[in-house]
C-alpha positions in Angstrom: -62.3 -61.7 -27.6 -65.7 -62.7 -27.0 -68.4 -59.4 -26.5 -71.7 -59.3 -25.0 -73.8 -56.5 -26.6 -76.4 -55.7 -24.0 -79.7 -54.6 -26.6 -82.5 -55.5 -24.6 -84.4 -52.2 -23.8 -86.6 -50.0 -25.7 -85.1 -46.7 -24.8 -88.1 -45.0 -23.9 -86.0 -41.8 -23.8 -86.1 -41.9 -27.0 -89.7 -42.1 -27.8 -91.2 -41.4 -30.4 -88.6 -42.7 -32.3 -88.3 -46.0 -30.0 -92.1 -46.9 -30.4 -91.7 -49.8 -32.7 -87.8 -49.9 -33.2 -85.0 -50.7 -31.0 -82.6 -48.1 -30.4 -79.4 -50.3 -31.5 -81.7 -50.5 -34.8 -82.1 -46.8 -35.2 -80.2 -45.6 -38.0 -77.1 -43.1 -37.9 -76.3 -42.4 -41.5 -76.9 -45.2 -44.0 -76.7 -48.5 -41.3 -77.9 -49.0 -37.9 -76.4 -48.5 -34.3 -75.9 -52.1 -33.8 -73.9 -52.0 -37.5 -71.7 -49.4 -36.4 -70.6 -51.3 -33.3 -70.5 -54.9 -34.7 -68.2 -52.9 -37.9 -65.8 -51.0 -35.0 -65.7 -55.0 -33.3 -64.6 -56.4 -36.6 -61.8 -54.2 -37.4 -60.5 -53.7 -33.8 -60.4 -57.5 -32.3 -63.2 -58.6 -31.6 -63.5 -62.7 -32.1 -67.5 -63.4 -31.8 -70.5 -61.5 -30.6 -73.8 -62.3 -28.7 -76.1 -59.5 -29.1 -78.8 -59.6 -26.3 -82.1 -58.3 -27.4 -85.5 -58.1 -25.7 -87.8 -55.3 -27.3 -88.6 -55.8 -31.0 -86.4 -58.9 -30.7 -87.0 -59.5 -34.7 -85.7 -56.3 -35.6 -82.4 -56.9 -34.0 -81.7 -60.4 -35.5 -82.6 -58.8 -38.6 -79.8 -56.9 -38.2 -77.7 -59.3 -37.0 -78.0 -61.8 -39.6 -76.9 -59.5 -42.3 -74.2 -58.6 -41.0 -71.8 -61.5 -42.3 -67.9 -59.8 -41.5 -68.1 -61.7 -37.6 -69.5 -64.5 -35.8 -72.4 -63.0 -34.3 -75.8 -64.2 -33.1 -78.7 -63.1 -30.4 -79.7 -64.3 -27.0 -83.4 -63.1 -26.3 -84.3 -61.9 -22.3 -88.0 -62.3 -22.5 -88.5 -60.9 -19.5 -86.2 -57.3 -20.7 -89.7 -55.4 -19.7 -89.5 -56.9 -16.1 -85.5 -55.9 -15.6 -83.0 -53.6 -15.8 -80.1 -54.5 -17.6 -78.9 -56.4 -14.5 -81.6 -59.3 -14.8 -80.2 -59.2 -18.9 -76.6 -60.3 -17.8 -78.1 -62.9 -15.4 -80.5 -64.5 -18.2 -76.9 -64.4 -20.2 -74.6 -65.5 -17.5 -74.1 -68.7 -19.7 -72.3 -66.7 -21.8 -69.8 -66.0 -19.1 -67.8 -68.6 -18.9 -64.3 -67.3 -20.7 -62.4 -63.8 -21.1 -65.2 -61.1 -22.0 -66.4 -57.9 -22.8 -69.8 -56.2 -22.3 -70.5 -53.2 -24.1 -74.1 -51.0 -23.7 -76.2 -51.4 -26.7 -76.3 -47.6 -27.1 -72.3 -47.0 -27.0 -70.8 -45.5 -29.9 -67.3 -45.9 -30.0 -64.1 -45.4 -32.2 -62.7 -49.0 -32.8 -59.1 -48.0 -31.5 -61.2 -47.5 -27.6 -61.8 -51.3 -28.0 -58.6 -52.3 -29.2 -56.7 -50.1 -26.5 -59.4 -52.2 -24.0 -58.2 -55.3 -25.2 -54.2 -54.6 -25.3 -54.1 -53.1 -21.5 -52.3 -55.5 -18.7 -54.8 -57.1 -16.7 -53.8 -56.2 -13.6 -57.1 -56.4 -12.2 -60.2 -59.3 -13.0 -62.4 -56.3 -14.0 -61.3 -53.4 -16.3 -63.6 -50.1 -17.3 -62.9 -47.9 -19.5 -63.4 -44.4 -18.6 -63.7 -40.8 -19.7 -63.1 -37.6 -18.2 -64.5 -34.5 -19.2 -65.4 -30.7 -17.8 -68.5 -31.5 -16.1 -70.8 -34.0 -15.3 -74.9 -34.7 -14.7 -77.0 -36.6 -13.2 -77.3 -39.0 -15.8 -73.5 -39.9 -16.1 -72.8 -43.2 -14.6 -69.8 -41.7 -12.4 -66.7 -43.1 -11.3 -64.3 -42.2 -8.4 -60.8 -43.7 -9.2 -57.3 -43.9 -6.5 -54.6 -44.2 -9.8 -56.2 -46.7 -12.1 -58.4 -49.0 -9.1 -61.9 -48.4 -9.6 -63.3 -47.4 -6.2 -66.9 -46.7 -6.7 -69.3 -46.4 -9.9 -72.5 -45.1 -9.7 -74.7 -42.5 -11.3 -75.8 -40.7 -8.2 -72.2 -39.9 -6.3 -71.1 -36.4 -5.9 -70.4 -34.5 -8.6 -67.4 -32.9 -6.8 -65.8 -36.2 -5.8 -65.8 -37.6 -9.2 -62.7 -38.7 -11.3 -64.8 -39.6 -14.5 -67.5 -41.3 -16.0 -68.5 -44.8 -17.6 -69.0 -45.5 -21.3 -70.3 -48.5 -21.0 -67.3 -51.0 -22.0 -65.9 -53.5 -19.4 -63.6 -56.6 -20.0 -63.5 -59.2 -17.7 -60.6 -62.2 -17.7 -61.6 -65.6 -16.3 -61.6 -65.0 -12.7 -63.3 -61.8 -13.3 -66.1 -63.4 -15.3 -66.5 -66.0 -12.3 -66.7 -63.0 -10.0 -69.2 -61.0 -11.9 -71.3 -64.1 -12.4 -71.1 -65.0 -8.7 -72.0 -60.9 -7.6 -75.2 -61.5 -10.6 -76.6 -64.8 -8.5 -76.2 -63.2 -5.6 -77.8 -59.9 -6.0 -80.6 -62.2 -8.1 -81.8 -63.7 -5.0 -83.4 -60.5 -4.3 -86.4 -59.4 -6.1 -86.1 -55.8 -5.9 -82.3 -56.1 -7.7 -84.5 -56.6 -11.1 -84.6 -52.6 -11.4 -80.6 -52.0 -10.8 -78.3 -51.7 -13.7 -75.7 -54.2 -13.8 -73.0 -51.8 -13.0 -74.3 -52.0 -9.4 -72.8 -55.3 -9.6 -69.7 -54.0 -10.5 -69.6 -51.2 -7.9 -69.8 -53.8 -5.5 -66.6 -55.8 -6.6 -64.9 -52.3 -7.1 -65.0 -52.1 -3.5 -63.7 -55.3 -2.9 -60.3 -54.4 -5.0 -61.3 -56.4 -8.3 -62.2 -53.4 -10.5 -59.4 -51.5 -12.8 -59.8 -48.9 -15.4 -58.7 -47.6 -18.8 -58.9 -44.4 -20.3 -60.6 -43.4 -23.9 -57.4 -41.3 -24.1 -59.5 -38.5 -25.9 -60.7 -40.9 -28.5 -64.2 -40.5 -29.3 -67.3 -41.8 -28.0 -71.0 -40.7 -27.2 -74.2 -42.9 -26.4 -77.5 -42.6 -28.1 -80.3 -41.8 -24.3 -81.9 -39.1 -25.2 -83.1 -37.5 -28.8 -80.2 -34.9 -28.4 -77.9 -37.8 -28.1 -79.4 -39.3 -31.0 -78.8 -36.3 -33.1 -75.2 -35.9 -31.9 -74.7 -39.5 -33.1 -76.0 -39.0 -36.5 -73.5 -36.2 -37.2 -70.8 -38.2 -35.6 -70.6 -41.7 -35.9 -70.6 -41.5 -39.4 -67.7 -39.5 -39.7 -65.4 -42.0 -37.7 -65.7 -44.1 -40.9 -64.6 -41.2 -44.1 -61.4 -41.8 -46.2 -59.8 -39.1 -44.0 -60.5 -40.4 -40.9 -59.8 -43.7 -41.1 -56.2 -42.4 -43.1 -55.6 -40.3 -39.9 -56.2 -43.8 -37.7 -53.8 -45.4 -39.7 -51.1 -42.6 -39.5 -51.2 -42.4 -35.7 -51.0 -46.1 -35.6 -47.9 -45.8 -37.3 -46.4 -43.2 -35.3 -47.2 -44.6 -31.9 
């Protein structure tokens, strides 16, 4: 399965520690964010990668070309500082063209969430995987479900109406991918779309029926916004990769 790795930003949230470094190039134990992801891709099915960068665009393909376990390479947005990461999927719509999956630049995951992505029916064009949990904030990017149909996805919908959140990981098949293409052009035309976050375009074909989800099924994730994430990711991430935690993988793998 082909995955687009959206890496554009600078993560101003994260300043100081974003002035001169990407945040998919920050470190989290002894290799970068972007290495944790492309390592949890190889292992878990991934078949190439384009990693999109825009800030410190040398930085990333630094990263990116030594790492030599998957076919990966970079598409640059020149104009990341202009968009949101809506205008990044537009500049890479090329890359649309097949079965896909997009995943945030700043989504840590365990491998078995992408796997578990990749093995679900397609019974809808779009699938997002999705997490519950006791309470969310402002800065979620919310969901409201009806079973497993994505109805609406949006960071500012009613806490109290809320079935989950977001972690940043959709597939698309091929009719999906023509859809979400279509939905990018379209919401293109208009200037004032360069600010939106691409899942704007997916809210919209949620509401037209085309949008299922997934659940992380309580496997771990977090994403790296805000210097508290950061240090959460430091601890964690690592820790997915031990002796004893990839032996535990192994023995649930076996028992399911």
């Amino acid at each position: 399965m082909k995955v687009i790795i959206l890496s554009a930003g600078q993560g101003r949230r994260l300043l100081p520690y974003t002035e001169s470094t990407p945040k998919c190039v920050l470190e989290l134990g002894d290799r970068s964010a972007l290495e944790w992801q492309l390592k949890a891709l190889k292992v878990s099915g991934a078949s190439e990668v384009v990693v999109v960068s825009g800030f410190q665009a040398p930085k990333v393909k630094a990263v990116v070309e030594g790492f030599t376990d998957l076919p990966v390479r970079v598409s640059h947005n020149p104009f990341y500082a202009h968009s949101d990461n809506l205008g990044t999927c537009w500049i890479v719509r090329h890359e649309m063209h097949q079965p896909f999956v997009i995943i945030n630049g700043d989504t840590m995951f365990e491998p078995d969430i992408f796997a578990n992505l990749l093995a679900a029916p397609a019974r809808y064009p779009i699938t997002l995987v999705t997490n519950r949990k006791a309470a969310y904030d402002a800065d979620d990017m919310k969901v409201v479900l009806d079973g497993d149909r994505l109805l609406r996805v949006d960071k500012r919908l009613d806490v109290n109406a809320v079935s989950g959140e977001s972690i940043g990981m959709i597939r698309f098949t091929e009719q999906g991918a023509a859809l979400f293409r279509r939905q990018l052009e379209q919401m293109m035309e208009n200037e004032s779309t360069l600010k939106r976050w691409y899942l704007s375009a997916i809210d919209g074909l949620a509401e037209l029926g085309y949008v299922g989800t997934v659940s992380t099924n309580g496997l771990a994730w977090c994403e790296i916004d805000s210097p508290d994430d950061l240090a959460h990711a430091q601890k964690t991430v690592p820790g997915w990769w031990t002796e004893d935690a990839l032996r535990a993988r192994e023995l649930e793998r076996s028992d399911s």
